[in-house]
DRENPA-3360 file (N, C-alpha, C; in nm, 2 decimals, always signed):
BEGIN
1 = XXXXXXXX = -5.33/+2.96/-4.61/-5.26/+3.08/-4.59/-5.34/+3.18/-4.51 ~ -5.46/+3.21/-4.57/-5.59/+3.31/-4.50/-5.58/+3.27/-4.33 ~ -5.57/+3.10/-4.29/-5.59/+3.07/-4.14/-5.47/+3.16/-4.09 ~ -5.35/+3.11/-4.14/-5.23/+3.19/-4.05/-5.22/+3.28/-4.04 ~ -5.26/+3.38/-4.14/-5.27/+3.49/-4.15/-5.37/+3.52/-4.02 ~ -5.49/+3.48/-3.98/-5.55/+3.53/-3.90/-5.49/+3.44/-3.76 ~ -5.45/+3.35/-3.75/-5.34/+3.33/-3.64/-5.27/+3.41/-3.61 ~ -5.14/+3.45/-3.67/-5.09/+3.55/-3.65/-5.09/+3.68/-3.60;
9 = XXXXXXXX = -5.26/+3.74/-3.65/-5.29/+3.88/-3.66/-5.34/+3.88/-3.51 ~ -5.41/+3.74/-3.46/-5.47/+3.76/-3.33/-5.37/+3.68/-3.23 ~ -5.25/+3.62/-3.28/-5.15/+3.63/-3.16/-5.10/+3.77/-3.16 ~ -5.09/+3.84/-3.24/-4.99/+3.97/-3.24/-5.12/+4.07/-3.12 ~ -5.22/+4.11/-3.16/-5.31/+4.13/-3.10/-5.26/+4.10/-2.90 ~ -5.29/+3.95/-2.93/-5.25/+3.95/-2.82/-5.14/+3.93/-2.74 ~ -5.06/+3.97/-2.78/-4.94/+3.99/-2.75/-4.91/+4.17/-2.71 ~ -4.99/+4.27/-2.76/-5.01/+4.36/-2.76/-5.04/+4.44/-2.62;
17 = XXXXXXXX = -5.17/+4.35/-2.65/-5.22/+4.40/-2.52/-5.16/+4.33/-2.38 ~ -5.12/+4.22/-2.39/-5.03/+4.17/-2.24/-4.92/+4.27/-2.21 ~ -4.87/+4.30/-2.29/-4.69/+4.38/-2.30/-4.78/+4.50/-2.18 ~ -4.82/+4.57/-2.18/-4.87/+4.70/-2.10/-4.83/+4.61/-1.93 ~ -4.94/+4.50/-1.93/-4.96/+4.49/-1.75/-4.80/+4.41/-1.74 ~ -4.78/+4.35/-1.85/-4.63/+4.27/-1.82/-4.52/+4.38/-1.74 ~ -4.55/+4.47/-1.84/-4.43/+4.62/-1.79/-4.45/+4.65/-1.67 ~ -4.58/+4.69/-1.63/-4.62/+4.76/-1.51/-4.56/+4.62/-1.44;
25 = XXXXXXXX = -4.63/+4.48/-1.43/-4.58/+4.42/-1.31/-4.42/+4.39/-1.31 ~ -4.33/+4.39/-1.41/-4.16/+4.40/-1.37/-4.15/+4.47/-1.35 ~ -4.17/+4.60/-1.34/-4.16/+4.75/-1.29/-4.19/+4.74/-1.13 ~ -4.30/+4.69/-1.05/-4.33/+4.68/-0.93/-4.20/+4.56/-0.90 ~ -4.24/+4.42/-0.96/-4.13/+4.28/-0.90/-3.99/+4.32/-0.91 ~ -3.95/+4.44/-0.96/-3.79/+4.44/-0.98/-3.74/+4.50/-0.86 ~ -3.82/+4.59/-0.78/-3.71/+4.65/-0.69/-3.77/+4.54/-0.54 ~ -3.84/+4.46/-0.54/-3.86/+4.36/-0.46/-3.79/+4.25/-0.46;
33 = XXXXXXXX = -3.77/+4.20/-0.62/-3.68/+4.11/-0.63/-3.52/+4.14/-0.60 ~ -3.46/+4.25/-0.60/-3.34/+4.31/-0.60/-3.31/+4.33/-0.46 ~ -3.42/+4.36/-0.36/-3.43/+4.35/-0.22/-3.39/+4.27/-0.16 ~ -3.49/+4.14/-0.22/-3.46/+4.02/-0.17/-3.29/+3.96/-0.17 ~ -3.26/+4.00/-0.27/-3.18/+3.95/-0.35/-3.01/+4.01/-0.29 ~ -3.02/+4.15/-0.26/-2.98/+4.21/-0.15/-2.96/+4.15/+0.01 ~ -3.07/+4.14/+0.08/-3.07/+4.09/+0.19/-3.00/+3.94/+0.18 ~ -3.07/+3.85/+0.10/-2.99/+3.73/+0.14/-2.86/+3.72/+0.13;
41 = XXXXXXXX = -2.80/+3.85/+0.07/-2.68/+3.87/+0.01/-2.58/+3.88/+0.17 ~ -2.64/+3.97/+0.18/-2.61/+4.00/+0.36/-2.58/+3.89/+0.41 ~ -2.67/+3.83/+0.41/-2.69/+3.66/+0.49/-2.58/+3.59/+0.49 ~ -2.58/+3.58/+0.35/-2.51/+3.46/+0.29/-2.36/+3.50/+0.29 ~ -2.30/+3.64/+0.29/-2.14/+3.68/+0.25/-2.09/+3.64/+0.34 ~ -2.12/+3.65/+0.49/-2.02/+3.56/+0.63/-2.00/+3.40/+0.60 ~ -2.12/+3.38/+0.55/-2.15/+3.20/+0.56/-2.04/+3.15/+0.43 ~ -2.02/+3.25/+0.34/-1.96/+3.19/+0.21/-1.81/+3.27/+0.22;
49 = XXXXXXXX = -1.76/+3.37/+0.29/-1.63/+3.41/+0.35/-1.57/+3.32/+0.43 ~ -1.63/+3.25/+0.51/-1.60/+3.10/+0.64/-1.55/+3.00/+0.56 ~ -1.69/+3.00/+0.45/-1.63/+2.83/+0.30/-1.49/+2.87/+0.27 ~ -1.52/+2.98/+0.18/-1.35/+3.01/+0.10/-1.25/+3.01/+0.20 ~ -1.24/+3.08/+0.31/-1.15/+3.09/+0.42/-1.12/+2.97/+0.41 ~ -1.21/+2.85/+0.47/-1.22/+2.73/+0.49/-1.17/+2.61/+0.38 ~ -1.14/+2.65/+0.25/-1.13/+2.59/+0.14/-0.93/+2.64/+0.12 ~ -0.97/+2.77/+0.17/-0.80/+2.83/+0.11/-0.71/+2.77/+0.21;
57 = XXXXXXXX = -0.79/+2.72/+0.37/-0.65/+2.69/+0.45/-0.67/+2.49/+0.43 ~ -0.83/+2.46/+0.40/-0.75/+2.31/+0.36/-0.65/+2.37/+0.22 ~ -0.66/+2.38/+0.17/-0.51/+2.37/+0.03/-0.40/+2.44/+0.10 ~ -0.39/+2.49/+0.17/-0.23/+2.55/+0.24/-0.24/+2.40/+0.28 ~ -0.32/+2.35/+0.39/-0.23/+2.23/+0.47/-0.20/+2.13/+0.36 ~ -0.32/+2.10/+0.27/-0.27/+1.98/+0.18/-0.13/+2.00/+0.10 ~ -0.12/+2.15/+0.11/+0.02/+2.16/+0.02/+0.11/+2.16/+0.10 ~ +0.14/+2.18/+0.21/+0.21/+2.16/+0.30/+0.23/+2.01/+0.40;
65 = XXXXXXXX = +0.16/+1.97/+0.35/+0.17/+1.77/+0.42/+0.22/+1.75/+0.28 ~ +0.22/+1.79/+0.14/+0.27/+1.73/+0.04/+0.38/+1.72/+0.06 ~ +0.47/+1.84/+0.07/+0.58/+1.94/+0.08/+0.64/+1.81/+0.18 ~ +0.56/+1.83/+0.34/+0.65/+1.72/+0.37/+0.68/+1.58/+0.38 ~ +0.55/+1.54/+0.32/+0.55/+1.37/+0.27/+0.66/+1.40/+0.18 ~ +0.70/+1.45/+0.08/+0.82/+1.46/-0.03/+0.95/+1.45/+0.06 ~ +0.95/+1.55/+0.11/+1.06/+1.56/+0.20/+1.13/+1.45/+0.27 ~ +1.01/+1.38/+0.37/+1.04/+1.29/+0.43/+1.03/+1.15/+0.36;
73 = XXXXXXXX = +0.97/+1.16/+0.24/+1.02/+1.02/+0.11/+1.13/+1.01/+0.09 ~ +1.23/+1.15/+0.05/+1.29/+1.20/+0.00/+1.41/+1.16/+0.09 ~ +1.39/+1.19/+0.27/+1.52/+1.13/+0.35/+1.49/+0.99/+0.35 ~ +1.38/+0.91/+0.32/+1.38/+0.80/+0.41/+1.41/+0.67/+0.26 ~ +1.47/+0.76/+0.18/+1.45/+0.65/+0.02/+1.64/+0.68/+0.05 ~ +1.68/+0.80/+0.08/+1.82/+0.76/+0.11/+1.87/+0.72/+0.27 ~ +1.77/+0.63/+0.34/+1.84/+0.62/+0.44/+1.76/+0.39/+0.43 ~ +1.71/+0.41/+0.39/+1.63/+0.29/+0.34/+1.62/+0.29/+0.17;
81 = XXXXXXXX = +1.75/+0.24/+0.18/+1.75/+0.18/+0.03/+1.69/+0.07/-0.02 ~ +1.69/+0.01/-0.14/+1.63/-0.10/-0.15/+1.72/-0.23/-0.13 ~ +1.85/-0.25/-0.15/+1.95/-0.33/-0.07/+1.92/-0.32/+0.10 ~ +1.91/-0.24/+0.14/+1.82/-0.24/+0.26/+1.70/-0.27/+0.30 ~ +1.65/-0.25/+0.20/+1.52/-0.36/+0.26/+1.49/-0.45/+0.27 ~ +1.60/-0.53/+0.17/+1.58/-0.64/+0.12/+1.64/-0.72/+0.23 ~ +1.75/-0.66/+0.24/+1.85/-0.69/+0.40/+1.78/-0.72/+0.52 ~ +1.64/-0.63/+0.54/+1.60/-0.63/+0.66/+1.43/-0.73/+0.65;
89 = XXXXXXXX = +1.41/-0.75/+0.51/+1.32/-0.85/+0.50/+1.40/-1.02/+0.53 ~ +1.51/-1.03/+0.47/+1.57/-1.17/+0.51/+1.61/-1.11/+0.69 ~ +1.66/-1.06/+0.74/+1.67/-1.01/+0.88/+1.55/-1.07/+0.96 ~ +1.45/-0.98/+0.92/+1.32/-1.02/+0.96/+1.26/-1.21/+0.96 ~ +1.25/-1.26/+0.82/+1.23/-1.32/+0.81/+1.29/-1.45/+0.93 ~ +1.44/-1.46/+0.92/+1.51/-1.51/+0.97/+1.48/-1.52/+1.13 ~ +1.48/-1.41/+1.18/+1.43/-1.36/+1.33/+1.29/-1.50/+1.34 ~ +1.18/-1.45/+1.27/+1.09/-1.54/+1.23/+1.10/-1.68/+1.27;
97 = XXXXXXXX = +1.17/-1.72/+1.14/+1.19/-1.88/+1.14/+1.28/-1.90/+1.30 ~ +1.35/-1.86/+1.33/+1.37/-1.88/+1.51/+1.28/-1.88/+1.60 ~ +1.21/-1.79/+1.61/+1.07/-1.80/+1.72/+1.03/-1.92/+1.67 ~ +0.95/-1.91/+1.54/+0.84/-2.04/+1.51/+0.91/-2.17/+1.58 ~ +1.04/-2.17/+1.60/+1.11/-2.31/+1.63/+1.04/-2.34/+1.77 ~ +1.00/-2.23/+1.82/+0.95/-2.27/+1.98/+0.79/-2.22/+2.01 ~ +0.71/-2.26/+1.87/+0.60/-2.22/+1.88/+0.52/-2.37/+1.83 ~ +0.38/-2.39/+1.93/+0.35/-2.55/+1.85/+0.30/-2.53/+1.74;
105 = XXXXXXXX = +0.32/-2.70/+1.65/+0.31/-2.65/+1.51/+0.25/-2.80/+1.50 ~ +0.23/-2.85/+1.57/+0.14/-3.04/+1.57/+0.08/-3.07/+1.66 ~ -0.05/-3.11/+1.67/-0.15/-3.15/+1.75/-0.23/-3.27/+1.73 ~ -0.30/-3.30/+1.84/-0.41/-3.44/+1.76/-0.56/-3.40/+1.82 ~ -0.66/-3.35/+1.74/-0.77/-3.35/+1.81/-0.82/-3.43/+1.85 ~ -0.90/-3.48/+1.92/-0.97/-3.64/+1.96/-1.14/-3.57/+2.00 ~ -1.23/-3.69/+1.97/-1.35/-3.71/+1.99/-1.42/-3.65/+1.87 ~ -1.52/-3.70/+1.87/-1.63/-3.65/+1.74/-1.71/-3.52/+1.72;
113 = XXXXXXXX = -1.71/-3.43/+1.82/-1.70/-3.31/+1.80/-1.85/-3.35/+1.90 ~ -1.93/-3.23/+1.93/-2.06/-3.22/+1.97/-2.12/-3.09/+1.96 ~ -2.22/-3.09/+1.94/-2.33/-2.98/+1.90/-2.40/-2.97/+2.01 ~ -2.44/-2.82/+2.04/-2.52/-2.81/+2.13/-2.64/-2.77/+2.08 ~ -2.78/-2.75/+2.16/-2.89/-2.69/+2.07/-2.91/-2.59/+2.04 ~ -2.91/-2.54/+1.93/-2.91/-2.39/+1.86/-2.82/-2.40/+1.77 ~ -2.76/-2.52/+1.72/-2.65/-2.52/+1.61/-2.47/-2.49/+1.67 ~ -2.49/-2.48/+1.82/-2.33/-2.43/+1.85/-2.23/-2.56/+1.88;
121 = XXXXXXXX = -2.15/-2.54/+1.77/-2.03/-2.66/+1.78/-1.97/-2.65/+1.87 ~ -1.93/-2.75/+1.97/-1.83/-2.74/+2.12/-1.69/-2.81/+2.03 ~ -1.58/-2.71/+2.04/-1.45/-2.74/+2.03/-1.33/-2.88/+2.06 ~ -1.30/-2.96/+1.98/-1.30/-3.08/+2.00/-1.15/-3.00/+2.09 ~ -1.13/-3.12/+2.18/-1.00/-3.09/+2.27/-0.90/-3.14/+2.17 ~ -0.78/-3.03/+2.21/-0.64/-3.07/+2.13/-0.53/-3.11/+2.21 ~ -0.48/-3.26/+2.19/-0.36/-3.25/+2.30/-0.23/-3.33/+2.17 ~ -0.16/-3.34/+2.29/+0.02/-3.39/+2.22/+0.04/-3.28/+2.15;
129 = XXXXXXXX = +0.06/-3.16/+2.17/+0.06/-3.03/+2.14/+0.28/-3.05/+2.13 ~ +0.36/-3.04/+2.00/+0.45/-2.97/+1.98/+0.52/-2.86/+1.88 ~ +0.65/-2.87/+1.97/+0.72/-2.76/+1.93/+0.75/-2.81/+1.76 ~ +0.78/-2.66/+1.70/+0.83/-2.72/+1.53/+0.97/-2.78/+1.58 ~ +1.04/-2.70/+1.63/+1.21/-2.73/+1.70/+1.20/-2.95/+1.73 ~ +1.07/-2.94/+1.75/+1.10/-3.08/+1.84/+1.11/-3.17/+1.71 ~ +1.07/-3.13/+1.62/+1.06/-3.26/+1.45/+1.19/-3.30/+1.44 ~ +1.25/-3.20/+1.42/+1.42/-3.20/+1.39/+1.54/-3.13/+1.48;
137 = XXXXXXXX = +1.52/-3.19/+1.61/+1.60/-3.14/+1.68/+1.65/-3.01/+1.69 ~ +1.55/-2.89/+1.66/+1.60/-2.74/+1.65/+1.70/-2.72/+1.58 ~ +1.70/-2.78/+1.47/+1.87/-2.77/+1.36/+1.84/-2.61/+1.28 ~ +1.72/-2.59/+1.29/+1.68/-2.50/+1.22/+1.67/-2.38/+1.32 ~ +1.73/-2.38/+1.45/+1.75/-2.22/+1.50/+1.90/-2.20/+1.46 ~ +2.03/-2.25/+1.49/+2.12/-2.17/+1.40/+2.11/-2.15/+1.29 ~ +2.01/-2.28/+1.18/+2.00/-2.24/+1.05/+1.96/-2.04/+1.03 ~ +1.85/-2.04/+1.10/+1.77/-1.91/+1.11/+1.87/-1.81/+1.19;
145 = XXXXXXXX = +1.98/-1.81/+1.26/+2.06/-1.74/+1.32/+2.17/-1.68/+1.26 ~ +2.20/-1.77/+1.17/+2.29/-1.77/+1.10/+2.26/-1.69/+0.93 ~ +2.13/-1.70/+0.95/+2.06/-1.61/+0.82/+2.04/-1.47/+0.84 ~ +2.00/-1.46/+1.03/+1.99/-1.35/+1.03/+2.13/-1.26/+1.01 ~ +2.22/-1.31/+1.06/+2.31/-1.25/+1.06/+2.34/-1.17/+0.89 ~ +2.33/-1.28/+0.80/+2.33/-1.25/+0.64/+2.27/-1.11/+0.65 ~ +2.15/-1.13/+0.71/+2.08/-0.99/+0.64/+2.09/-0.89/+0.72 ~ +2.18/-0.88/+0.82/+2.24/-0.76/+0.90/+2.34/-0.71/+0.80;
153 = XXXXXXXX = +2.40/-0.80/+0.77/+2.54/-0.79/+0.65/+2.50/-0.66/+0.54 ~ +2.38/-0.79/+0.46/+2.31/-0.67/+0.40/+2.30/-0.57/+0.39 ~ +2.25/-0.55/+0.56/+2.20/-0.39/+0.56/+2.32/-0.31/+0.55 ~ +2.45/-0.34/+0.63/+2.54/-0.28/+0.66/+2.61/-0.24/+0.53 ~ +2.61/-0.35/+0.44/+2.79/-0.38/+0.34/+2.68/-0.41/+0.17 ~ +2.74/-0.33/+0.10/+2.68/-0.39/-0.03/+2.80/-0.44/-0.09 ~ +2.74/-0.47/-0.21/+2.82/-0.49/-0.31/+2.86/-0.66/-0.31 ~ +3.00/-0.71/-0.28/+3.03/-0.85/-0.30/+2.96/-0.93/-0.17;
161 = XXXXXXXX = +2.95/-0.83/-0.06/+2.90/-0.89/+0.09/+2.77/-0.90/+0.03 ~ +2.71/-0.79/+0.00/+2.59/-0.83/-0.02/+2.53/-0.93/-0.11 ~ +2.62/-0.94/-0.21/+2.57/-1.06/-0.32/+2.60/-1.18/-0.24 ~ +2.67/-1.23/-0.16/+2.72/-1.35/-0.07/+2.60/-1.35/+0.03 ~ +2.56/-1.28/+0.11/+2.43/-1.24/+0.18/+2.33/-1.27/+0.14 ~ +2.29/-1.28/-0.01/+2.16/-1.29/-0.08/+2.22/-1.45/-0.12 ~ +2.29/-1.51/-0.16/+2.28/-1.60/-0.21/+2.31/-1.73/-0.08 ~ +2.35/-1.70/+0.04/+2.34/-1.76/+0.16/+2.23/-1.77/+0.21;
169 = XXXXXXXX = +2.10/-1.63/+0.20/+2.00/-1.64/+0.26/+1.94/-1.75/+0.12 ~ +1.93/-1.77/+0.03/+1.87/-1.85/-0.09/+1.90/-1.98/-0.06 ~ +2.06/-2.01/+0.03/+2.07/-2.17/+0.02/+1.99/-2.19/+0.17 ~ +2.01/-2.10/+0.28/+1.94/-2.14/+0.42/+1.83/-2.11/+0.38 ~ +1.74/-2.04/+0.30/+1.59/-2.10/+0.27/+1.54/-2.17/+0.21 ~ +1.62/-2.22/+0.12/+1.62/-2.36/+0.02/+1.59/-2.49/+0.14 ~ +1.75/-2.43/+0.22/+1.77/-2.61/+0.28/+1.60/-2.59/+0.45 ~ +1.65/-2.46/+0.47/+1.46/-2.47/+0.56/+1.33/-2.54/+0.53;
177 = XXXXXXXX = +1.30/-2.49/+0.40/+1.20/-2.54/+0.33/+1.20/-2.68/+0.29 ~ +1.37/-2.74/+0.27/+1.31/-2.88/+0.27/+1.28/-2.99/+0.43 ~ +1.37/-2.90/+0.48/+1.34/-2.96/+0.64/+1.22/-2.94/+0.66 ~ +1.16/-2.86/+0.60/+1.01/-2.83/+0.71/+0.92/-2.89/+0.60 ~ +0.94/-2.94/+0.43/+0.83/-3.02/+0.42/+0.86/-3.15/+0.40 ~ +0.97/-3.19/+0.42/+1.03/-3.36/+0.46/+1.02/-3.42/+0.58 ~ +1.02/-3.30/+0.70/+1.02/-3.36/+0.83/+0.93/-3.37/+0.89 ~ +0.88/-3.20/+0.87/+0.76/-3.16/+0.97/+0.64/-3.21/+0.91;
185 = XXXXXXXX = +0.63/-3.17/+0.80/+0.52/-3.20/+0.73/+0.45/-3.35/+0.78 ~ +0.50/-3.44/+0.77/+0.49/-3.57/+0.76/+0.47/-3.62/+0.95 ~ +0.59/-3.59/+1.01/+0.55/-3.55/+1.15/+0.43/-3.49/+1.20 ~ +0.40/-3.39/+1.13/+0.32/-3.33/+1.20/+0.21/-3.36/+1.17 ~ +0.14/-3.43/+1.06/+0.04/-3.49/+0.96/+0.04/-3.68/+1.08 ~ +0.13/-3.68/+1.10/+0.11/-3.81/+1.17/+0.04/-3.79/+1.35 ~ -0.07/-3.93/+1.39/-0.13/-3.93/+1.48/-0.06/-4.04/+1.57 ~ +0.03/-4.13/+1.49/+0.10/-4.19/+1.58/+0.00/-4.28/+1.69;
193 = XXXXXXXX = +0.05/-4.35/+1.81/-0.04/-4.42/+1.88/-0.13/-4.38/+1.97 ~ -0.17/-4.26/+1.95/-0.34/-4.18/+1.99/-0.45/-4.20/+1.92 ~ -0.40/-4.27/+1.77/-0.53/-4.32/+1.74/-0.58/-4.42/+1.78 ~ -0.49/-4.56/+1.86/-0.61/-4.64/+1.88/-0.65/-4.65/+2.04 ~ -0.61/-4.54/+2.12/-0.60/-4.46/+2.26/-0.78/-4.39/+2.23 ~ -0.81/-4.30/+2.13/-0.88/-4.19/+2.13/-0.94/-4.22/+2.01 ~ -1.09/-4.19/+2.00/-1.20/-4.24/+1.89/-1.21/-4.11/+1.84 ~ -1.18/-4.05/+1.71/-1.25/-4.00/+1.59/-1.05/-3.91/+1.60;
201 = XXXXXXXX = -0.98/-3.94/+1.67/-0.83/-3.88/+1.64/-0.79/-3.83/+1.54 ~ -0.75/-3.71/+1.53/-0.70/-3.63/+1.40/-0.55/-3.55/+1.43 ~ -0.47/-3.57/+1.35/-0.36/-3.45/+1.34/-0.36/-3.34/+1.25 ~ -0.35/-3.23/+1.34/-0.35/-3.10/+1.28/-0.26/-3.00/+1.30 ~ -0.25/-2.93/+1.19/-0.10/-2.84/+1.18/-0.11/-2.71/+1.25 ~ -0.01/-2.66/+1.35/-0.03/-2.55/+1.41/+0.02/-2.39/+1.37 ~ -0.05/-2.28/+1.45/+0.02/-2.18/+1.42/+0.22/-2.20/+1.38 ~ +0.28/-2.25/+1.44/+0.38/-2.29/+1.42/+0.45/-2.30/+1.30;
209 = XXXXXXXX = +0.35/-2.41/+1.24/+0.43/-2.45/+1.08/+0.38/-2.32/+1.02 ~ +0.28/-2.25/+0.98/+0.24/-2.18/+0.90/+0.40/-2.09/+0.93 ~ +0.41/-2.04/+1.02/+0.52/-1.93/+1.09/+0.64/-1.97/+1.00 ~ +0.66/-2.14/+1.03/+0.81/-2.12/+0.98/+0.86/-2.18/+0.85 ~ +0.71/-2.23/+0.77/+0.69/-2.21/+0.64/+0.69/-2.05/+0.57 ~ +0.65/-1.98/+0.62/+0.65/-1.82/+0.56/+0.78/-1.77/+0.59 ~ +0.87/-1.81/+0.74/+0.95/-1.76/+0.72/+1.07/-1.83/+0.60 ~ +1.08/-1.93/+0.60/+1.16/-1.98/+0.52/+1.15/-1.98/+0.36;
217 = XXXXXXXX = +1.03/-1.91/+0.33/+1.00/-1.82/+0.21/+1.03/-1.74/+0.16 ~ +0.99/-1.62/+0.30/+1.06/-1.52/+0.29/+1.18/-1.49/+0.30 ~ +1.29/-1.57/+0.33/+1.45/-1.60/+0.33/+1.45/-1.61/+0.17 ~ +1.43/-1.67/+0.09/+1.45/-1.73/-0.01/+1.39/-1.62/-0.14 ~ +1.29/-1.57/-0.09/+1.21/-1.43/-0.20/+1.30/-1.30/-0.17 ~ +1.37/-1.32/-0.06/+1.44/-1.18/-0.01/+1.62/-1.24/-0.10 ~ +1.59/-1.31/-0.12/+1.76/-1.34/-0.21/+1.76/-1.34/-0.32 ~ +1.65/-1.38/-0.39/+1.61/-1.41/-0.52/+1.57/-1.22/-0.56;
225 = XXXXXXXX = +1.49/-1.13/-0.48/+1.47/-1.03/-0.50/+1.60/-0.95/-0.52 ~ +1.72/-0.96/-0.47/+1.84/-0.90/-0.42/+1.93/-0.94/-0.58 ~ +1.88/-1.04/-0.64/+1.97/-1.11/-0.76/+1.90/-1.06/-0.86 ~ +1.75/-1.00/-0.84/+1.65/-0.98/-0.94/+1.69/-0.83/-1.02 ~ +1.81/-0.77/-0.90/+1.89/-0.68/-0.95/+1.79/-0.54/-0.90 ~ +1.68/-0.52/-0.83/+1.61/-0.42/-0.82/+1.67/-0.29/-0.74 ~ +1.79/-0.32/-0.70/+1.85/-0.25/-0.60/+2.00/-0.20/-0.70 ~ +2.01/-0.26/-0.77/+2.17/-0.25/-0.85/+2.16/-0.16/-1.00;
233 = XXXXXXXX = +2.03/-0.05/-1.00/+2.01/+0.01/-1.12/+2.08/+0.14/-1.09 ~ +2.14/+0.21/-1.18/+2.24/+0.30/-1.15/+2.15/+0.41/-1.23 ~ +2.16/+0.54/-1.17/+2.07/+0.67/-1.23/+2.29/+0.76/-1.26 ~ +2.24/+0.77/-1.40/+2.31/+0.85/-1.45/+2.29/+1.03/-1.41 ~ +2.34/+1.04/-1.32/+2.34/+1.16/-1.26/+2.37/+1.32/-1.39 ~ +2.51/+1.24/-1.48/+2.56/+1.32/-1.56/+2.47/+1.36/-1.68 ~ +2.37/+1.25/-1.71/+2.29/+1.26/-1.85/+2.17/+1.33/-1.75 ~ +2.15/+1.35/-1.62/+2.03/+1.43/-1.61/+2.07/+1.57/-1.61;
241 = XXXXXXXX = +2.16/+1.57/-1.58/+2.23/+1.69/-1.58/+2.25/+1.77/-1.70 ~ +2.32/+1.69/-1.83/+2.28/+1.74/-1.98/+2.18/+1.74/-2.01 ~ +2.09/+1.69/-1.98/+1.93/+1.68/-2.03/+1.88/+1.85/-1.97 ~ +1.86/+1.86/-1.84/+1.84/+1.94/-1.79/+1.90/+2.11/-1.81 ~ +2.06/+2.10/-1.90/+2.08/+2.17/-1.98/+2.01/+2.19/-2.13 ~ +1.98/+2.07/-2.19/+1.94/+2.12/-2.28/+1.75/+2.17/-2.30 ~ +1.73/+2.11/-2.15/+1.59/+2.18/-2.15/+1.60/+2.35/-2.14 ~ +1.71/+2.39/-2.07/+1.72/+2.50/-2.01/+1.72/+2.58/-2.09;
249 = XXXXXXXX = +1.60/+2.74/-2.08/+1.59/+2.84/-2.22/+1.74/+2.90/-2.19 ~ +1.77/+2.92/-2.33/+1.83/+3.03/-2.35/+1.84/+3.14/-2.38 ~ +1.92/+3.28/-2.32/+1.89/+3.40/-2.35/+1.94/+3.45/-2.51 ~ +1.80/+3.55/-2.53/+1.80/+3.61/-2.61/+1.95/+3.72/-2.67 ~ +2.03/+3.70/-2.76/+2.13/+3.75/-2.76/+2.14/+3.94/-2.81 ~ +2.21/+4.00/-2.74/+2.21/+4.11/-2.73/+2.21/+4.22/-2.85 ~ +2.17/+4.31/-2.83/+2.20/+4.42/-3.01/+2.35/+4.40/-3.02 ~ +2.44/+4.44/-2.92/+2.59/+4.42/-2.97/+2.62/+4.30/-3.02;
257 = XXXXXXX = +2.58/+4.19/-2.94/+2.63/+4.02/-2.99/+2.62/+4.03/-3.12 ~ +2.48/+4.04/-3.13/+2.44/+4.02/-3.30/+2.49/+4.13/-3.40 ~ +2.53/+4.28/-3.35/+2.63/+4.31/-3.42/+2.75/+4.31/-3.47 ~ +2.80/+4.24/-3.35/+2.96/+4.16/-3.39/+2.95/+4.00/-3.43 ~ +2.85/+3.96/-3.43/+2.81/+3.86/-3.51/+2.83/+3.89/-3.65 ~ +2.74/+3.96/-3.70/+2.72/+4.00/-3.90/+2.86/+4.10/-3.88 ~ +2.93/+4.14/-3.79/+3.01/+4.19/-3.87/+3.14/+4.11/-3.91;
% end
């Protein structure tokens, strides 16, 4: 107890005597520091009027590209419905599977490839280069013509057209897809009599098939989407409308009301 006691008695001590020069020097550092503190102040109000300026007109524009992304959501959800898209995905699709008919989709590489020094592979040559159309006698451009038309329908006509539309585009990409992996597939996988013509011969599948495999997919996901019902959900206009009343406050009723009320 006697130590702390004299701890105490000589921190107080010295605590005493610092307090005097401590005062004097915050007495001199205060109106220096306040100077300073002043001047940068100067400095810095243009540079930080620019920010805020600069901060308040980005939020005007972001609120105003909101404003019109909504807007223009807002015309383009009723001018592109989802029966419409679906319309213009089999459209699309369909367009698709017609081109690919005249794009090559079977090849035969020949030779064993060669390397040059430095590791660079030289490109084996590709020949007997054909059309998808050539497998099966282009049976599959009216198929795809005739799909496209479906999904014009679509866009145009809902309801029983449209359900006939989606289930037409389902059987023309059903019956595509078997053409193209019964005929082509097998065709186009064959090298036929270039293999014993040409040493290390290979058949390979072209941009082509990929084309009018995806299109004849997408015929068939665009009909099955249209059946999936995502387009046939109906918004009760009248329950938002009661709802929206009963969210709505009501006014406070008047000294008369409530007088001829109790009376």
């Amino acid at each position: 107890m006697a130590f702390s006691r004299r701890v105490d008695r000589v921190a107080d001590r010295g605590l005493q005597r610092a307090y005097p020069p401590l005062r004097r020097a915050w007495a001199v550092t205060l109106p220096a520091l306040l100077a300073a503190v002043a001047f940068a102040w100067r400095g810095l109000r243009p540079l930080l009027r620019f920010l805020f300026l600069a901060l308040a007109f980005g939020e005007a524009t972001l609120r105003a590209s909101g404003r019109l992304a909504v807007r223009g959501a807002t015309a383009a959800s009723a001018v592109l419905t989802p029966r419409r898209g679906i319309g213009l995905v089999i459209a699309s699709a369909s367009a698709l599977l017609v081109v690919s008919q005249f794009m090559d989709y079977h090849g035969v590489r020949i030779g064993g490839g060669l390397e040059l020094p430095g590791g660079i592979e030289v490109a084996r040559p590709t020949i007997d280069l054909k059309t998808a159309g050539s497998a099966h006698s282009y049976v599959l451009v009216p198929v795809g013509g005739a799909a496209l038309l479906l999904g014009l329908a679509m866009i145009s006509r809902g309801g029983r057209v449209a359900r006939m539309a989606a289930f037409g585009a389902i059987v023309a990409g059903a019956a595509s897809l078997a053409v193209i992996l019964l005929v082509d597939l097998p065709a186009g996988l064959d090298v036929g009599n270039l293999s014993g013509r040409f040493a290390g011969a290979s058949a390979v599948l072209e941009k082509g098939f990929a084309a009018e495999l995806a299109a004849a997919g997408g015929m068939v996901l665009g009909g099955v989407l249209y059946y999936a019902r995502p387009c046939l959900i109906r918004i009760s206009l009248s329950g938002r409308a009661a709802s929206a009343r009963r969210r709505r406050p009501r006014r406070r009723a008047s000294s008369r009301a409530r007088v001829a009320r109790s009376a």
